[in-house]
Every structure is written in C-alpha cells, then in structure tokens.
DSSP file (Angstrom, degrees, kcal/mol; ACC not computed):
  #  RESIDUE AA STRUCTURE BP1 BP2  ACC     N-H-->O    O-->H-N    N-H-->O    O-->H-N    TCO  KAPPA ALPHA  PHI   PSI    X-CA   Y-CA   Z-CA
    1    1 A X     >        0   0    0      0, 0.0     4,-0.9     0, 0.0     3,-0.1   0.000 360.0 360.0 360.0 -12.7  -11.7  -56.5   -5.5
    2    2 A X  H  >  +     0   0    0      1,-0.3     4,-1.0     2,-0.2     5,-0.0   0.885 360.0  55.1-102.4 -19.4  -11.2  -54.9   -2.4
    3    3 A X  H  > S+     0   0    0      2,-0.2     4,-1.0     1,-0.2    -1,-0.3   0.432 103.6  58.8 -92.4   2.2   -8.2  -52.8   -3.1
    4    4 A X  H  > S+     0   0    0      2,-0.2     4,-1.1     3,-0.2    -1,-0.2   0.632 109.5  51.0-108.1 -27.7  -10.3  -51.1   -6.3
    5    5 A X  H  < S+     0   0    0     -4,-0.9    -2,-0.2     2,-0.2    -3,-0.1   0.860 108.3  47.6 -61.4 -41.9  -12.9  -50.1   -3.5
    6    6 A X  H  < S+     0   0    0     -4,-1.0    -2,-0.2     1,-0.2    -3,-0.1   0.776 112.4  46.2 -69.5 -24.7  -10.4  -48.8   -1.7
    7    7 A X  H  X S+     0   0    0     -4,-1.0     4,-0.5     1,-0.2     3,-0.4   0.635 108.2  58.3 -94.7  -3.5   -8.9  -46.8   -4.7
    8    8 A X  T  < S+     0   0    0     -4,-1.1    -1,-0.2     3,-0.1    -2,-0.1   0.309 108.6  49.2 -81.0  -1.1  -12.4  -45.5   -5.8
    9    9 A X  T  4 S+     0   0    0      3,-0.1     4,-0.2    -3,-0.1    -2,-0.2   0.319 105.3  50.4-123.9   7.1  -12.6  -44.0   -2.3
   10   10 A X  T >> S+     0   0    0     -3,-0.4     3,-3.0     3,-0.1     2,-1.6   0.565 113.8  49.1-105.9 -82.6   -9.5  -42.4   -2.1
   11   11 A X  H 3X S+     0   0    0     -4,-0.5     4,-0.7     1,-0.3    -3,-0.1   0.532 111.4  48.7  -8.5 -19.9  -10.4  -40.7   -5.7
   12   12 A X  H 3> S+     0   0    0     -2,-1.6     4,-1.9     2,-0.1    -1,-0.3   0.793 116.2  42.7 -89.9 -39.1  -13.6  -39.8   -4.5
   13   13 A X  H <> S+     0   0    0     -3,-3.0     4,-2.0     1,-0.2    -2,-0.2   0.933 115.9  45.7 -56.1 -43.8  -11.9  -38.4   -1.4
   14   14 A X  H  X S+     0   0    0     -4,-0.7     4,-0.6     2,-0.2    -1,-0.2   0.826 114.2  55.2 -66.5 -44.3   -8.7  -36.6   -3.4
   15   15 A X  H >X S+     0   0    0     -4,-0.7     4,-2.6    -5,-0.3     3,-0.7   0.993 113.2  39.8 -63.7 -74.9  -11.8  -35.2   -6.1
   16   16 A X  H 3X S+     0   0    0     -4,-1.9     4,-2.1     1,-0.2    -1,-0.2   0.892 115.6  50.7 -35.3 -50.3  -13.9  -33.5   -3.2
   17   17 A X  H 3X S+     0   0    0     -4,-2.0     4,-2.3    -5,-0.3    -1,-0.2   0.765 110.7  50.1 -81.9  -9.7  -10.7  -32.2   -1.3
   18   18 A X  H <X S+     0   0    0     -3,-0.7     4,-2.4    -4,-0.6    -1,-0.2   0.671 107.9  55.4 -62.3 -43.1   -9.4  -30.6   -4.6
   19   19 A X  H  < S+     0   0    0     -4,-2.6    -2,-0.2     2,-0.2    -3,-0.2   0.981 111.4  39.6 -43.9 -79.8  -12.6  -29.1   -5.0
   20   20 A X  H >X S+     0   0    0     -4,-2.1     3,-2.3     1,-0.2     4,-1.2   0.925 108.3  62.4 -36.1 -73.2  -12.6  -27.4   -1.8
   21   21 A X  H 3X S+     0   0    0     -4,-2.3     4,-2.5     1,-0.3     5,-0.3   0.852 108.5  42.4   4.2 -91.0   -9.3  -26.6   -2.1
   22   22 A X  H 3< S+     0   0    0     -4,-2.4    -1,-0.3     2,-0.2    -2,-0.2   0.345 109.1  53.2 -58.2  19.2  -10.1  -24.6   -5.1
   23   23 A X  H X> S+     0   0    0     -3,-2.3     3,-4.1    -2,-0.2     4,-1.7   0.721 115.6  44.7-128.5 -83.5  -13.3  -22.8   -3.9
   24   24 A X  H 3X S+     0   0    0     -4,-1.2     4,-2.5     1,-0.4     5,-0.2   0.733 108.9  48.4 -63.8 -22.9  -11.4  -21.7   -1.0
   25   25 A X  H 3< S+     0   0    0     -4,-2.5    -1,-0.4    -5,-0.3    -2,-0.1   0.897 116.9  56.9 -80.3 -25.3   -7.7  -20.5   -2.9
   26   26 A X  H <> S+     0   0    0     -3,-4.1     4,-1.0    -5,-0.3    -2,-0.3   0.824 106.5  42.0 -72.3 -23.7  -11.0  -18.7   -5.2
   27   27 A X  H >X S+     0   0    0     -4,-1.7     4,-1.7     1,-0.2     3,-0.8   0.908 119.9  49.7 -88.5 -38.8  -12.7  -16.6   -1.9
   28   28 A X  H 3< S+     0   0    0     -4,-2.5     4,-0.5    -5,-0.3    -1,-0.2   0.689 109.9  42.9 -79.7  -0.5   -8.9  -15.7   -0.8
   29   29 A X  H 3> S+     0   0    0     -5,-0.2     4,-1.9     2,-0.1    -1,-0.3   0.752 113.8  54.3-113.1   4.5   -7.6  -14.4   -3.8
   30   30 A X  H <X S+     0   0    0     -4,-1.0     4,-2.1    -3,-0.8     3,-0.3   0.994 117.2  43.8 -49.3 -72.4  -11.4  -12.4   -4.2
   31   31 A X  H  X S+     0   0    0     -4,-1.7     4,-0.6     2,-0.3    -3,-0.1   0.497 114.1  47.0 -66.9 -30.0  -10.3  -11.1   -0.8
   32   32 A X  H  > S+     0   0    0     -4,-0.5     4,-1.4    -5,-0.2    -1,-0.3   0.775 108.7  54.0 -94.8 -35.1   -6.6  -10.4   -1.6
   33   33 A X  H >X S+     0   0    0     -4,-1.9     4,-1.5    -3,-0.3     3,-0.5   0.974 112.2  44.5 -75.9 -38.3   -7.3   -8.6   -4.7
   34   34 A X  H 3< S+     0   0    0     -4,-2.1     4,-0.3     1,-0.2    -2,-0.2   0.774 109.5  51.1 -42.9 -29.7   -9.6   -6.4   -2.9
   35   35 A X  H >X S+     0   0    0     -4,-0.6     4,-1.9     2,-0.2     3,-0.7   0.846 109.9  54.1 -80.7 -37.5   -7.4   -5.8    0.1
   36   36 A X  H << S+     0   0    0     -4,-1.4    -2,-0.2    -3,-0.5    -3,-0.1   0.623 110.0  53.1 -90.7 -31.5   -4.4   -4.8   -2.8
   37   37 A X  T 3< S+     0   0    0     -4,-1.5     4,-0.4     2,-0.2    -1,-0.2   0.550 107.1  43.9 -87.1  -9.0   -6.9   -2.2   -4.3
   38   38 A X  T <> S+     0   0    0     -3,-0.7     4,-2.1    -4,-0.3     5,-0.3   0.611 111.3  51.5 -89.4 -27.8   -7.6   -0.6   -1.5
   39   39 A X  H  X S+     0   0    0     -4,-1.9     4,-0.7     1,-0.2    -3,-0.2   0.699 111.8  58.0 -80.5  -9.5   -3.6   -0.4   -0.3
   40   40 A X  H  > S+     0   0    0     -5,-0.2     4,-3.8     3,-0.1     5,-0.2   0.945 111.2  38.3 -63.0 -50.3   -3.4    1.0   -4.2
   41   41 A X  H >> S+     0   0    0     -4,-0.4     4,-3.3     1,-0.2     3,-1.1   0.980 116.2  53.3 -60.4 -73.4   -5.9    3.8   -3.2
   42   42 A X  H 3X S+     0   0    0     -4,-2.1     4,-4.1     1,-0.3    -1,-0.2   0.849 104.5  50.5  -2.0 -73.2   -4.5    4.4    0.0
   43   43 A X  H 3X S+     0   0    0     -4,-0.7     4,-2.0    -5,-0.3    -1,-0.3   0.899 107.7  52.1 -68.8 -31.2   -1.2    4.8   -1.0
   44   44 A X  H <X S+     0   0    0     -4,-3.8     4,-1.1    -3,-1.1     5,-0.2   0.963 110.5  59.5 -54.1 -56.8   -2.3    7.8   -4.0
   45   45 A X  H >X S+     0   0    0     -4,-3.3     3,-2.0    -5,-0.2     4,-1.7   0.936 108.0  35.7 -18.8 -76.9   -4.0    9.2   -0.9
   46   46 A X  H 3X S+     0   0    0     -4,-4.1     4,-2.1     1,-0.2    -1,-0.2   0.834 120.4  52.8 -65.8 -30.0   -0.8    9.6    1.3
   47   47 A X  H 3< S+     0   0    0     -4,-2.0     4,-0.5    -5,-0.2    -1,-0.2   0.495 105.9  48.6-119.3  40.0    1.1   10.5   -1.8
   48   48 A X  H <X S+     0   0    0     -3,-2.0     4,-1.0    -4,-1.1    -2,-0.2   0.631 114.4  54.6 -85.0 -45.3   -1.2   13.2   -2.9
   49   49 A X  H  X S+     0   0    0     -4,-1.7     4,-1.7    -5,-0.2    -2,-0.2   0.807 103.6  44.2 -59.6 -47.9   -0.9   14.3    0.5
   50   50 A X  H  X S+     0   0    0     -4,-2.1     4,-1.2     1,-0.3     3,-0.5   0.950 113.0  60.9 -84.0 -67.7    3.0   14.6    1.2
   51   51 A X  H >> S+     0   0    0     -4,-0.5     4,-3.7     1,-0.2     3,-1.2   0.538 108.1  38.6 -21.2 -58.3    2.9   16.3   -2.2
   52   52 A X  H 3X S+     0   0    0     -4,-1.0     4,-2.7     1,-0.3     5,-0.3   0.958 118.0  48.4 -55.9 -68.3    0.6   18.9   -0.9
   53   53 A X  H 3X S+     0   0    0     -4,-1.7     4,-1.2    -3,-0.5    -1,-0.3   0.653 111.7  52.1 -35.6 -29.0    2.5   19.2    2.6
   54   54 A X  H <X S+     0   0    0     -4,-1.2     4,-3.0    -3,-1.2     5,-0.4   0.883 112.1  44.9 -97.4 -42.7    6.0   19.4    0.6
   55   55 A X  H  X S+     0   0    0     -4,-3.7     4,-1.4    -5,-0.4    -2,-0.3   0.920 116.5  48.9 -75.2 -23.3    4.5   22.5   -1.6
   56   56 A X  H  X S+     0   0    0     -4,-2.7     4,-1.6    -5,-0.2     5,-0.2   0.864 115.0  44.5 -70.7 -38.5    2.9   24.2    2.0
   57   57 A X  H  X S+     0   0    0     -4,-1.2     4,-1.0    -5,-0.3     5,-0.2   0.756 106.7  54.7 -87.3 -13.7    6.1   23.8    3.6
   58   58 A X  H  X S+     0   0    0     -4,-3.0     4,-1.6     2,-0.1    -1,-0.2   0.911 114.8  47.2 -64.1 -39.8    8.3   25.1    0.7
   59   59 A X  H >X S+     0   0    0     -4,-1.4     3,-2.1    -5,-0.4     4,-0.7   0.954 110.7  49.1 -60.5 -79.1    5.9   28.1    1.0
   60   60 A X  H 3X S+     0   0    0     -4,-1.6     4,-2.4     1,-0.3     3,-0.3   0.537 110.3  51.1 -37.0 -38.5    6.2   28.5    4.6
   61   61 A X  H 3X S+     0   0    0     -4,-1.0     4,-2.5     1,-0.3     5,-0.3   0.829 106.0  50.2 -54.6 -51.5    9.8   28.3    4.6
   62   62 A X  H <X S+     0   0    0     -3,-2.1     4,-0.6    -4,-1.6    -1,-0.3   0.892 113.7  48.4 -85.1  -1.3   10.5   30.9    2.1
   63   63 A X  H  X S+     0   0    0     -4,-0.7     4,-0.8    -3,-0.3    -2,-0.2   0.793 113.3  49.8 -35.6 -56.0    8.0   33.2    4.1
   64   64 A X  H >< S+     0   0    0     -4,-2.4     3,-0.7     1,-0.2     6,-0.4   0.916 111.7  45.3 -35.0 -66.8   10.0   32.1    7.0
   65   65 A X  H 3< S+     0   0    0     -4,-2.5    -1,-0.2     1,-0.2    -2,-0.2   0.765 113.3  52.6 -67.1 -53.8   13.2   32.9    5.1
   66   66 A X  H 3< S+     0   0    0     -4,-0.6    -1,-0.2    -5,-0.3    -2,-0.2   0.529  80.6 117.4 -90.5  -9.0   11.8   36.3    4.0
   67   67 A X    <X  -     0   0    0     -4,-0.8     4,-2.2    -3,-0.7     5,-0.2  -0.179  63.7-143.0 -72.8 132.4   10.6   37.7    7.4
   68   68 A X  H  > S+     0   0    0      1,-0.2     4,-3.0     3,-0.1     5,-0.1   0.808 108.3  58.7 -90.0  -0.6   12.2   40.7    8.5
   69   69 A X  H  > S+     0   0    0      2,-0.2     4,-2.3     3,-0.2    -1,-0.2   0.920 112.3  44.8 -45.6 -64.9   11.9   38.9   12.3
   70   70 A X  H >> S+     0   0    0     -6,-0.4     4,-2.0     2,-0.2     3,-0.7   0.996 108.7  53.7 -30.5 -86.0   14.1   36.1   10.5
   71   71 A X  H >X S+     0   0    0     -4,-2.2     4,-2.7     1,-0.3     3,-1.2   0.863 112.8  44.5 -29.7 -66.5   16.4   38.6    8.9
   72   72 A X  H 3< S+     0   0    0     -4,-3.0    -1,-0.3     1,-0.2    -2,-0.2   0.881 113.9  46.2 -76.0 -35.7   17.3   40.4   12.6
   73   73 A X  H << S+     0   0    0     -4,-2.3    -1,-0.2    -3,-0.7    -2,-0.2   0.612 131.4  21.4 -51.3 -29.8   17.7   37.3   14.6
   74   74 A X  H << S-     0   0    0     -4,-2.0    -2,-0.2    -3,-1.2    -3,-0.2   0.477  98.9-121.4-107.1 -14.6   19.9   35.9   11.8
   75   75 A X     <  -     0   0    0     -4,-2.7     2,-0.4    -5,-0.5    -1,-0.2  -0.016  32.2 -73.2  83.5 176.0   21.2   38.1    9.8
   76   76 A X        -     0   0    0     -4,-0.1     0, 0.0     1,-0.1     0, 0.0  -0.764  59.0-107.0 -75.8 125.9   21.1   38.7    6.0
   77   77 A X        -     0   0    0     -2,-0.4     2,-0.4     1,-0.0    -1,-0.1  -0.384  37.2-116.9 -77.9 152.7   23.2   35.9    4.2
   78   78 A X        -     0   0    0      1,-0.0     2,-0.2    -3,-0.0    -1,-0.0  -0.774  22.3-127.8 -88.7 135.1   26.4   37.6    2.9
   79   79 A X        -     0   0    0     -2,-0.4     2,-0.5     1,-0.0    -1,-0.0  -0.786  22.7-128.2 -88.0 117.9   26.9   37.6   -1.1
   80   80 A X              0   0    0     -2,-0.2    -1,-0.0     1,-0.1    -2,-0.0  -0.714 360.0 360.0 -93.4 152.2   30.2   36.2   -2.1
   81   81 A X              0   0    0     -2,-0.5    -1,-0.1     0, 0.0    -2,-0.0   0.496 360.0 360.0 -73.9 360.0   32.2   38.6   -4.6
C-alpha cells in the first residue's frame, strides 16, 4: 500500500513539473520569436543601408575619377591601341 502512495506522489510531482516545464519552454519561445523578428528587421535595415552607401560611393568615386584635380595629380589613363 505504501509504495502506490509513494507512486501517486511522484506522478503528481512529474504532472506539475511537466506542466511548468511547458508554460516556461511557451514564455521563451514567445520571447525568441520576438527577438528573431526584430534581428529580421534589423538586418533589412543595415542592408537597405550598405545598398544606399554602395550607390553614394559609386557616385563619389566616379566624380572622384572625373575631376580635373584627379586627372593632374594622376594623369589621364593611357588607351591601349
């Protein structure tokens, strides 16, 4: 008799921590998909950004490149025949 008390109290224990268990793997994966949608956003951000940065620095360059400042400090590049 006594060991079926004893298994009705580890079953009650194992039910409860199972419980918890699951409550808590439910607030961390609330928390992880949120955190994973914001590093989505983020990351369109930054690569919205270098886009922009890559098309301002193509410009600048061929400004750069086009400068008659450029041109006398470096010369003209030579056309081969």
């Amino acid at each position: 008799m006594e060991s079926i008390i004893k298994a009705d109290i580890f079953f009650f224990i194992t039910s409860i921590s199972v419980v918890i268990v699951t409550v808590v793997i439910i607030i961390a994966s609330y928390y992880i998909i949120g955190t994973l949608s914001n590093l989505r956003d983020i990351s369109r951000s930054l690569k919205n950004a270098a886009d922009t940065v890559e098309a301002d620095m193509t410009e600048i360059r061929e400004r750069v490149i086009e400068s008659s400042l450029f041109s006398f400090v470096f010369g003209k590049k030579k056309k081969k025949k």
